[in-house]
Steps between C-alpha positions, in 0.01 A plus 500: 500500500456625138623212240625651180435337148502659140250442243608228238510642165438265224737626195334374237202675563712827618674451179167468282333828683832694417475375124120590466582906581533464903743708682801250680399592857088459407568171378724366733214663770178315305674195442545441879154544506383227257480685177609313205386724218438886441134471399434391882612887542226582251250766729294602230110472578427279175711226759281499783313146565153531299239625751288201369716193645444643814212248589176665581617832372201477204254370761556831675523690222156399416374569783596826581398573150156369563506710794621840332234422220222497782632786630599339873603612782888385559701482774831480526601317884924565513768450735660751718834453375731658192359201318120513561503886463708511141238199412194687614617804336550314157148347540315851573685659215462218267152450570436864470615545189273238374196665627464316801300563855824441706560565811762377783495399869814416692516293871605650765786298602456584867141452488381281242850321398641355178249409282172384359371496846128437594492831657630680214219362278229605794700857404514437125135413518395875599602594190266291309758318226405264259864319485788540745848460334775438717834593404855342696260308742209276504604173414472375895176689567284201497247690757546808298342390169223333705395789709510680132275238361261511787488851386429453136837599388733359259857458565821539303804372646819622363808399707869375507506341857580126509128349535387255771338114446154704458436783264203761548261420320506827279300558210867536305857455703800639305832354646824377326525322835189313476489122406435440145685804399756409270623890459846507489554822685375370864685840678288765357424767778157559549525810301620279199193288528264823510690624175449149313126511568402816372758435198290228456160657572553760221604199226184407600292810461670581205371149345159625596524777274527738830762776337306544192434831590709557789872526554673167597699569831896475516519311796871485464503833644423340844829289471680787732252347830566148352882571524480654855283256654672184332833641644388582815310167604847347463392243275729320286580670183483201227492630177153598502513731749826609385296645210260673711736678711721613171195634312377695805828632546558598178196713554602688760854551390317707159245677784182308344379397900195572734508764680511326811817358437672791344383691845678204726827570286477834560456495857710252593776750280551204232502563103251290350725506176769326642260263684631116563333208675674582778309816537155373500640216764682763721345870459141404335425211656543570853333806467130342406549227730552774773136573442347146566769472804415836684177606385272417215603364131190657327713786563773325273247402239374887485851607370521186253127572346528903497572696165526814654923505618425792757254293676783193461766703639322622815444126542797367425647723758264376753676167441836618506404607866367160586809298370746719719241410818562199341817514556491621829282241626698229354829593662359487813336183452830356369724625811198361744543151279837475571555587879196213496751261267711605825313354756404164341712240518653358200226669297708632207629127454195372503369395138220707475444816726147584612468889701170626659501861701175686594611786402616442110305661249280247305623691139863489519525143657583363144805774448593347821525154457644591119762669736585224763532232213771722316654505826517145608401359199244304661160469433311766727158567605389805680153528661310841601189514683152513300113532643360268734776288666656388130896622422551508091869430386652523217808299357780508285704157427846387337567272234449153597198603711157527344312720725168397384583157505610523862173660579296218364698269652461661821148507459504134489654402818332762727154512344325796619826719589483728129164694472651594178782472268602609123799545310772434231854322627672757632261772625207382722283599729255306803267611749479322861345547861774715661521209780583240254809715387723296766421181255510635227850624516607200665332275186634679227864498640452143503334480137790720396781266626326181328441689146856723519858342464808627642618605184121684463636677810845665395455811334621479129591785267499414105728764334572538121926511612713735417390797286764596234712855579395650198106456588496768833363795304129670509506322101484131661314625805233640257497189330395271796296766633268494150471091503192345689613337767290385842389220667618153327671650282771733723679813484885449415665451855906491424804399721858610523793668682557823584791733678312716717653868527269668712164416692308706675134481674215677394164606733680230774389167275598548163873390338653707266804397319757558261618203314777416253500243230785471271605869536151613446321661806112499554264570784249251662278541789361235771127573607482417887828313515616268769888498496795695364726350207885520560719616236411268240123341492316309325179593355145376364320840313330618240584785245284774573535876403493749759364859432594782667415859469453422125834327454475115423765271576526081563502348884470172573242402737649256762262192596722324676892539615740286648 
């Protein structure tokens, strides 16, 4: 059951954004979304948040400066996802063009997991650093930043991840999560944070009199990786990071992008000058995090850091292979998931949904769960195997659910059942002893129905209403396309009637239709549909434009039809 409702539309703010220059359909869009006044709308970089309210931003500045002064050794500790790789990339090329001794090192997920690990110091440690900077992790590694201090290494921690009661005790920690932290923007991505530390590490070299006779970096020309990461963490886009995204996309649309990225466009056949935020969710994304699923993300990093675009094409192509294995994997997964669904009882009623199978591949287990929560809109966690009797899940939640929050609360009843957990509130992840699975799944249903009302529990679909007849044209759909939209702050979904003329399947999954509206006609398309309209339907889509052998024309893109 799918419940219906439209986004209300305050008029006097609709009304105010048409006055101040907007077009009708933007403002009536923005104003559903809470803005009041054009200058919210205001993407230039002179509107980001000041890099030093970000509290202990200078302290990290200072002493990375210190460090670059004594000519250290750095080295940059990241994550293994989209995130962690755009964030070590704008570290090593930041760093690097400040004169820096920077180098990276990247866990293996199936070895070493997520992480400021102890055993990924013991590895950092061979390389004989003076400070360790982590970038989209560390903020949990409690044992991490010991085992580095029993080394005589400093630590750096520069994270986004929602901290726990006790912090590392880090030489600096860099969080807009941690307590004390009155930053406004608390959903940076990890990248984001990365970015507002060197911006503020070069204020403070430059105070030191460090570009007297040097040339002062443009760091804004690492805003493309901010943009790309940002987006594809799913984070929510405040205004902040609305700002990111825009200026890095504005730098690809005029061609001013790494390499690396340029490369991923081209092999995944996409035109980096019409590049949206839907791209580097959809087509860039997917295609890095392929690399930390299947294989190994320094491989990612490699095309982010290279300036030489053969080099970053032969890569990028390597990555295009390993996001349609990917692929491959993950349908398989997906139809074993669901014959399982099969044989439990009541299991897609059940408030939260918890799937283990020895034979799932420990990289694509968060696609998977991403997957089954779309599909029963319930929270889901599936579990591969790891080394040495552990399984490592990964989970993906709904709203009403805080997945991280769950965890802990878990943790509290069954002491001893997590070896690990981290997280935000809807993405997840926790590590167990393959034979506690049975409890586990068993204890978060029942965690699940105690946190998650029934009303939690029925799928609901905000749409923006009807859009007017005059507005289905590649103009409008160029419009919306252009905008910044994403996470918190959602891509226009509208709702109407339609006569449908003809319909017709595609590859044996996809809907395509032709559709009349007021004596218009326009074509739309379901992506792995589930049932047939009859002559007349009713639809929820977006305007997209559809390109085909060089000819552009509108299509709606169905998400949901009654």
């Amino acid at each position: 059951m799918t419940r219906i409702v439209n986004r209300s539309v305050p008029p006097r703010a609709a009304w105010q954004l048409e006055q101040q220059g907007l077009h009708p359909l933007l403002a009536r869009l923005y104003a559903a979304r809470g803005v009041t006044d054009k200058a919210e709308l205001d993407y230039e970089l002179k509107a980001l948040l000041p890099p030093a309210t970000l509290t202990h931003a200078g302290d990290a500045a200072r002493l990375l400066a210190d460090a670059i002064e004594a000519e250290a050794r750095l080295l940059i500790i990241g994550d293994y996802d989209c995130d962690g790789a755009t964030a070590t990339a704008v570290g090593i090329r930041a760093l690097k063009l400040l004169g820096a001794d920077a180098d990276f090192l990247l866990p293996d997920r199936f070895k070493l997991g997520y992480g400021l690990s102890p055993e990924i110091v013991d590895l950092a440690a061979e390389q004989s650093p003076d400070l360790i900077i982590t970038v989209d992790n560390g903020i949990a590694s409690i044992e991490g930043v010991e085992r580095a201090r029993e080394h005589g290494i400093a630590t750096l921690i520069t994270d986004h991840h929602l901290p726990a009661a006790t912090l590392p005790a880090a030489d600096c920690i860099v969080n807009p999560n941690q307590p004390g932290c009155a930053f406004p923007s608390k959903c940076m991505a990890g990248v984001g944070v990365m970015f507002y530390v060197m911006l503020a590490l070069r204020a403070e070299l430059r105070e030191r009199g460090f570009f007297a006779e040097r040339p002062e970096p443009n760091f804004a020309n690492l805003l493309d990786l901010v943009a790309l990461g940002t987006v594809a963490d799913v984070v929510r886009l405040d205004r902040n990071n609305r700002i990111l995204v825009s200026q890095g996309l504005q730098r690809m649309r005029a061609g001013q992008l790494q390499p690396g990225l340029a490369a991923l466009f081209k092999a995944a056949g996409r035109d980096a000058k019409k590049a949206t935020a839907k791209d580097l969710g959809f087509i860039l994304g997917p295609r890095l995090n392929a690399a930390g699923r299947l294989a190994d993300m320094r491989l990612g990093v490699e095309c982010l850091i290279t300036d030489d675009p053969a080099r970053a094409l032969a890569i990028a192509q390597q990555l295009d292979a390993l996001n349609r294995e990917r692929r491959e994997i993950e349908a398989d997964m997906q139809e074993q998931a669901l014959l399982l669904l099969d044989t439990l009882a009541a299991a897609d009623s059940a408030p939260g949904v918890a799937l283990y199978d020895d034979g799932w591949h420990e990289g694509v287990v968060g696609i998977l769960a991403a997957r089954l929560k779309d599909k029963l809109h319930r929270p889901v966690f599936a579990f591969a195997r790891g080394e040495n009797g552990v399984i490592k899940g990964s989970g993906r939640s709904i709203a009403g659910l805080h997945l991280r929050d769950a965890l802990d609360l878990m943790a509290k009843r069954v002491p001893g059942l997590l070896l690990r957990v981290g997280g935000h509130a809807m993405a997840a992840g926790a590590t167990l002893r393959a034979e506690d699975f049975a409890r586990f799944r068993d204890l978060f249903a029942a965690v699940a129905s105690e946190l998650l009302t029934p009303a939690d529990l029925t799928r609901t679909l905000e749409t923006d209403g009807a859009l007017e007849g005059g507005y289905y044209s590649l103009t409008i759909a160029r419009l919306l396309e252009n905008e910044i939209w994403g996470q918190g702050f959602p891509a226009p979904l509208f709702m109407d009637e339609f006569a449908v003329e003809q319909q017709r399947m595609l590859k044996e999954k996809h809907l395509k239709l032709q559709l009349r509206k007021d004596g218009a006609r326009i074509e739309a398309i379901q992506f792995n549909f589930n049932q047939q309209p009859g002559a007349t339907t009713r639809l929820a889509f977006r305007l997209a434009i559809n390109e085909y052998m060089g000819i552009e024309t509108p299509q709606l893109l169905v998400e949901h039809l009654e």
